[in-house]
C-alpha positions as CSV (number, residue, x, y, z in Angstrom):
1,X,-0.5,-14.4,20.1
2,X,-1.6,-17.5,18.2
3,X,-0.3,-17.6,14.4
4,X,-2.7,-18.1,11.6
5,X,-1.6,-20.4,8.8
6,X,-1.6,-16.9,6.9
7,X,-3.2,-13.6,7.2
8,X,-4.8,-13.7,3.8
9,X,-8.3,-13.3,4.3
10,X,-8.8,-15.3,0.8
11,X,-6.5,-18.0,2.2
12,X,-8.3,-19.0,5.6
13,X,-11.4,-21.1,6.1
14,X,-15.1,-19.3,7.3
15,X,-14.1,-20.6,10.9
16,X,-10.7,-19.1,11.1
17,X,-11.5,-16.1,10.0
18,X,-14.5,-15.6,12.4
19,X,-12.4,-16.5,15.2
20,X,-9.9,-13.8,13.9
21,X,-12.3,-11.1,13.9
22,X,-13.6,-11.9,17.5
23,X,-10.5,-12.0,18.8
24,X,-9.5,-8.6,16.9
25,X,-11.6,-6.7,14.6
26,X,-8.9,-5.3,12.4
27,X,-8.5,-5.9,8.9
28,X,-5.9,-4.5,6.5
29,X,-7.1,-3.1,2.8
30,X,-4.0,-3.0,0.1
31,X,-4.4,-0.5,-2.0
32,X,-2.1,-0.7,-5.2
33,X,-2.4,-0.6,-9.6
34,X,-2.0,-2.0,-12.3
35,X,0.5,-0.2,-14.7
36,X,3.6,-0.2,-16.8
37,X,6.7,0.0,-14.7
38,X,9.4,-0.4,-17.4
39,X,11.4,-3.4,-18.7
40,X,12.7,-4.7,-15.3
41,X,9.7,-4.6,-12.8
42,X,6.0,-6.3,-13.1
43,X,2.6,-4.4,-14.2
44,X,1.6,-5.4,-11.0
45,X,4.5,-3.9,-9.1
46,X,2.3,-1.9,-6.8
47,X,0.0,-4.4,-5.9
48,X,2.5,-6.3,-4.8
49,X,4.4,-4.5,-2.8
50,X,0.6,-3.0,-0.7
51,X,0.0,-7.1,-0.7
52,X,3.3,-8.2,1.0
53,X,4.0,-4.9,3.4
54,X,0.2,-5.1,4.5
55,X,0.8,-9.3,5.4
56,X,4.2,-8.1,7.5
57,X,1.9,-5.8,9.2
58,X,-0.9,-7.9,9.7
59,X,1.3,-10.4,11.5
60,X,2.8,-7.3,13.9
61,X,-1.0,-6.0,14.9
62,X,-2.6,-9.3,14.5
63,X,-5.0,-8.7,11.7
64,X,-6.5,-10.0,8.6
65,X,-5.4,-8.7,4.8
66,X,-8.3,-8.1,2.4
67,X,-8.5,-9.1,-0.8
68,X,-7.7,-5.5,-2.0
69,X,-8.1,-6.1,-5.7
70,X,-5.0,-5.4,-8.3
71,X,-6.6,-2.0,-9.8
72,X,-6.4,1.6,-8.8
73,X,-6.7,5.0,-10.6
74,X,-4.0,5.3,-13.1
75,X,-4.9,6.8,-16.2
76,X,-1.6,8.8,-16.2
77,X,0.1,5.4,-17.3
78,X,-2.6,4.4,-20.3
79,X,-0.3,5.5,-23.2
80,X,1.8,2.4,-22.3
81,X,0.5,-1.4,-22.5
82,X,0.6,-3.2,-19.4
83,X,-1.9,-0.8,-17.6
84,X,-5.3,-1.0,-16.3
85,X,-7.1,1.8,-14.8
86,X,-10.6,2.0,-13.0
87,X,-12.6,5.6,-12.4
88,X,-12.5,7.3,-9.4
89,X,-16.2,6.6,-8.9
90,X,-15.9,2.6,-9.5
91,X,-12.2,2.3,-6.9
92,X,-13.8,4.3,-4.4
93,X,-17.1,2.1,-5.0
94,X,-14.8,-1.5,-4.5
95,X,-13.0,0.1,-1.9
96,X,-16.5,1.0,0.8
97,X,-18.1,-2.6,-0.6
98,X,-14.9,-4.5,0.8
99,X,-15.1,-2.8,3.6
100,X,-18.4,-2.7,4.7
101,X,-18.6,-6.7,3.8
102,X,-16.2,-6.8,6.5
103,X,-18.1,-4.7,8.8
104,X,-20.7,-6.7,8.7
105,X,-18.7,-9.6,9.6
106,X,-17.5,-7.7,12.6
107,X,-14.4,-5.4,11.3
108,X,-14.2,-2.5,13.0
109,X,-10.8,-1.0,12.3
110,X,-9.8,-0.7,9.3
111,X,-6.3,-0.1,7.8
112,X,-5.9,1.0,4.2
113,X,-2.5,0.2,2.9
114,X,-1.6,2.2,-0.1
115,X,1.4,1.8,-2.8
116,X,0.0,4.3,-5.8
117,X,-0.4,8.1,-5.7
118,X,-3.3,8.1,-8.2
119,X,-5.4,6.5,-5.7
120,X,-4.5,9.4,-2.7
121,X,-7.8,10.8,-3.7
122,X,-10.4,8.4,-3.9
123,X,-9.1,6.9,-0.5
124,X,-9.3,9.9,0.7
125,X,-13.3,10.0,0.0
126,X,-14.1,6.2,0.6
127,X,-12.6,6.4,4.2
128,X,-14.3,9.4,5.4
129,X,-17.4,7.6,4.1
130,X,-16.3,4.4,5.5
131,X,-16.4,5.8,8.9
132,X,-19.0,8.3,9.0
133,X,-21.8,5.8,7.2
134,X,-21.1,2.7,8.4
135,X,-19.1,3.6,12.3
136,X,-15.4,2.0,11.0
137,X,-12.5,3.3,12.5
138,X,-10.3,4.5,9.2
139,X,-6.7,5.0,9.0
140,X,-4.9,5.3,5.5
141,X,-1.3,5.0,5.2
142,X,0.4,6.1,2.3
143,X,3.4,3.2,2.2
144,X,5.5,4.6,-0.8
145,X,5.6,7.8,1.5
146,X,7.0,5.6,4.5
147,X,9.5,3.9,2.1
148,X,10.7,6.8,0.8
149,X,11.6,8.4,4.1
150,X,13.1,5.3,5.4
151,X,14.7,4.5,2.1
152,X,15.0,7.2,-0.1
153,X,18.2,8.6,0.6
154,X,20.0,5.2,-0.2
155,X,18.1,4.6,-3.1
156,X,17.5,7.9,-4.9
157,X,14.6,8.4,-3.8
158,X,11.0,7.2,-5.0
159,X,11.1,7.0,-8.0
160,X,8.6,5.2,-10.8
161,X,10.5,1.7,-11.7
162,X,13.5,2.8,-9.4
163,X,15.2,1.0,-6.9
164,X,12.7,1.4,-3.9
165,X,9.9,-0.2,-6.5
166,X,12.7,-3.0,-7.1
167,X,13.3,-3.9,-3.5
168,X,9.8,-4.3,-2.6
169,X,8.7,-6.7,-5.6
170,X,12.0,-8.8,-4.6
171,X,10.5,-8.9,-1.6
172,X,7.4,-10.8,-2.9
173,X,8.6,-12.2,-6.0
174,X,12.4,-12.4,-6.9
175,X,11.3,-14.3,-10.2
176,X,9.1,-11.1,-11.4
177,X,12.5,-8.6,-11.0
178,X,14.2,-8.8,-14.2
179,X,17.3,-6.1,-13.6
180,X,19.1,-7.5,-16.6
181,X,16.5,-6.1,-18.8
182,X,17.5,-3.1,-17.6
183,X,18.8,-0.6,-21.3
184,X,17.5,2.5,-20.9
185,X,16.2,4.9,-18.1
186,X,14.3,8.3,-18.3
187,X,16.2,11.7,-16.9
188,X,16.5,11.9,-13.6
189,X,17.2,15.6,-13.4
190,X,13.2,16.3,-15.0
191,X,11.9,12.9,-13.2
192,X,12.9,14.5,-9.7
193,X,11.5,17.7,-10.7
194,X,8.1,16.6,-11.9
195,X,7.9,14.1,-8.9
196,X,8.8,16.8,-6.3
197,X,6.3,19.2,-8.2
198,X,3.7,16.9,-7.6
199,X,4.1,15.6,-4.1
200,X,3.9,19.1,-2.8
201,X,1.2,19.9,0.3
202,X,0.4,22.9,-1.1
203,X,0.3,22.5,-4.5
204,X,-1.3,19.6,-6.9
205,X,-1.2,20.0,-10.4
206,X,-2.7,17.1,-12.5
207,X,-0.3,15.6,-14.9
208,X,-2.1,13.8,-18.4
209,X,0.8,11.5,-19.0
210,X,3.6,10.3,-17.8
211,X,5.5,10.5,-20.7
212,X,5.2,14.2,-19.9
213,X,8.2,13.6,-17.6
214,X,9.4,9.8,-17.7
215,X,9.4,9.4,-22.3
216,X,10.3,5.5,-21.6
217,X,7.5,5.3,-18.6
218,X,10.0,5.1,-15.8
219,X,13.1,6.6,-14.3
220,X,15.6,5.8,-11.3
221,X,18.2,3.3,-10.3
222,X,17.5,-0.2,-9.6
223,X,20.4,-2.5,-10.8
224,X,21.5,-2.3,-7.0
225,X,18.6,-4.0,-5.7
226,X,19.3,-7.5,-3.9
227,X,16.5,-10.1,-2.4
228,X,18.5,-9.3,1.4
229,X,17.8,-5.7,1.1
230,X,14.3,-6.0,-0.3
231,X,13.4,-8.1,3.0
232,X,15.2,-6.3,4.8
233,X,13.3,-2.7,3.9
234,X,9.9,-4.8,3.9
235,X,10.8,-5.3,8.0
236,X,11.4,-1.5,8.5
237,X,8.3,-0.8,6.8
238,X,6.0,-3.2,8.7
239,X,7.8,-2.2,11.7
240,X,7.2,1.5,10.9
241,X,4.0,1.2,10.2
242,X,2.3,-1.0,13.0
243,X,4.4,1.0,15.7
244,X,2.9,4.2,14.3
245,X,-0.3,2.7,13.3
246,X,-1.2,1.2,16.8
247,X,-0.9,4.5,18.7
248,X,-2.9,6.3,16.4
249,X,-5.8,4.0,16.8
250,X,-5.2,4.0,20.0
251,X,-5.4,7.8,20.1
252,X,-8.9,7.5,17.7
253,X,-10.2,5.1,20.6
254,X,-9.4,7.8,23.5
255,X,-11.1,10.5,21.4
256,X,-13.9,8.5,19.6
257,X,-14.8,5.9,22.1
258,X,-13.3,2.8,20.7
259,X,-13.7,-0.6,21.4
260,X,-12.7,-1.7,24.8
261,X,-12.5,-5.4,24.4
262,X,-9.5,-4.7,21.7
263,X,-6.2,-5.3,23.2
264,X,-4.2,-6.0,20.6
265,X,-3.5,-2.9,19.2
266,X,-2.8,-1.0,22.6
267,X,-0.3,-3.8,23.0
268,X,1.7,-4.0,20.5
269,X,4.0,-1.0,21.0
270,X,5.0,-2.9,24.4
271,X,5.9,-6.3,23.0
């Protein structure tokens, strides 16, 4: 497949990026926050990470990466500075106007590519809207989830500033990773516990702060993050995702009537 200079929508020219959507009509939605992630890591640690997973997998399914916008729903994290939160009602709001600009355009799959739990919800909402109002083909993809199954048991898990949260910013910016900083960590013993608590299918309590079970706003181990393993779990991830993300739209087309002239996603599993 021809290679686009990038697959940043807001780095390609009006003609490049028509030709892209004729030629597939899939774009790719980061979904990420703005919040305090300790001494170590960037406020805009999850944004990042949704920004560069969502180019690896743009360049595996051939697609285009929206301009997903750094803020999410995170008032859990206000007590510290370094955080920015939007309502439900105003993410959810961003998240259908992106995509229905796109729509218009000619988008009509759409993969949302998400690095913060607070925003589960709202997604949630905004893509069943997505594709009930306006006829886009919606997939969500939590990618913390996917990191953590590939990752977690080398890394301790997913934890809020930890090492999984380390690797991927290294990944994207080695010069925003600051490990020497690193004096202090929350208990891991009531981090795990609260985090587990929360991630549960059958059970969602709402937690008001985070301080409720992270007192210095983040817990885990990261001083054995390196740039090699960073890329190297950025691949696995981009891999993960477009393998499993191409035969579920590929099972939405058999069962919803997709579009036939799309090729490029019911090839990419044979490449």
């Amino acid at each position: 497949m021809t290679q686009l200079p990038s697959r940043y929508f807001t780095d390609l020219t009006q003609p490049e990026i028509a030709k892209q959507l004729k030629k597939n009509p899939l774009v790719i939605l980061p979904a990420g926050s703005v919040e305090q992630h300790g001494p170590h890591l960037p406020a805009g640690t999850d944004i990042f990470a949704a920004n560069v997973i969502s180019h690896a997998v743009a360049e595996r399914m051939d697609g285009l990466v929206l301009p997903g916008g750094p803020l999410g729903v995170t008032p859990m994290h206000m007590p510290f500075e370094g955080t920015i939160t939007l309502s439900p009602d105003t993410y959810m709001r961003v998240v259908k106007e992106t995509c229905i600009s796109t729509a218009q355009h000619g988008a009509k799959y759409a993969l949302i590519l998400n690095w913060h739990e607070g925003n589960i919800p709202s997604l949630a909402i905004a893509a069943e809207q997505l594709h009930r109002d306006h006829g886009m083909t919606m997939l969500t993809v939590q990618a913390c989830y996917v990191a953590a199954e590939l990752y977690g048991k080398d890394c301790g898990g997913l934890t809020h500033g930890g090492e999984i949260e380390a690797l991927a910013v290294l990944a994207y910016r080695p010069d925003l990773v600051h490990l020497d900083r690193i004096d202090y960590s929350s208990d891991h013993d009531i981090g795990r516990k609260m985090d587990k608590l929360r991630r549960t299918r059958s059970y969602q309590p709402v937690l008001t702060d985070v301080r409720s079970f992270a007192p210095t706003g983040w817990y885990g181990s990261p001083e054995h993050a390196t740039v090699e393993k960073g890329e190297r779990m950025l691949n696995d991830i981009a891999d993960a995702i477009a393998t499993e993300a191409s035969d579920i739209f590929r099972q939405l087309d058999m069962v919803q009537g997709g579009v036939a002239e799309v090729t490029s996603l019911r090839e990419v599993g044979k490449a």
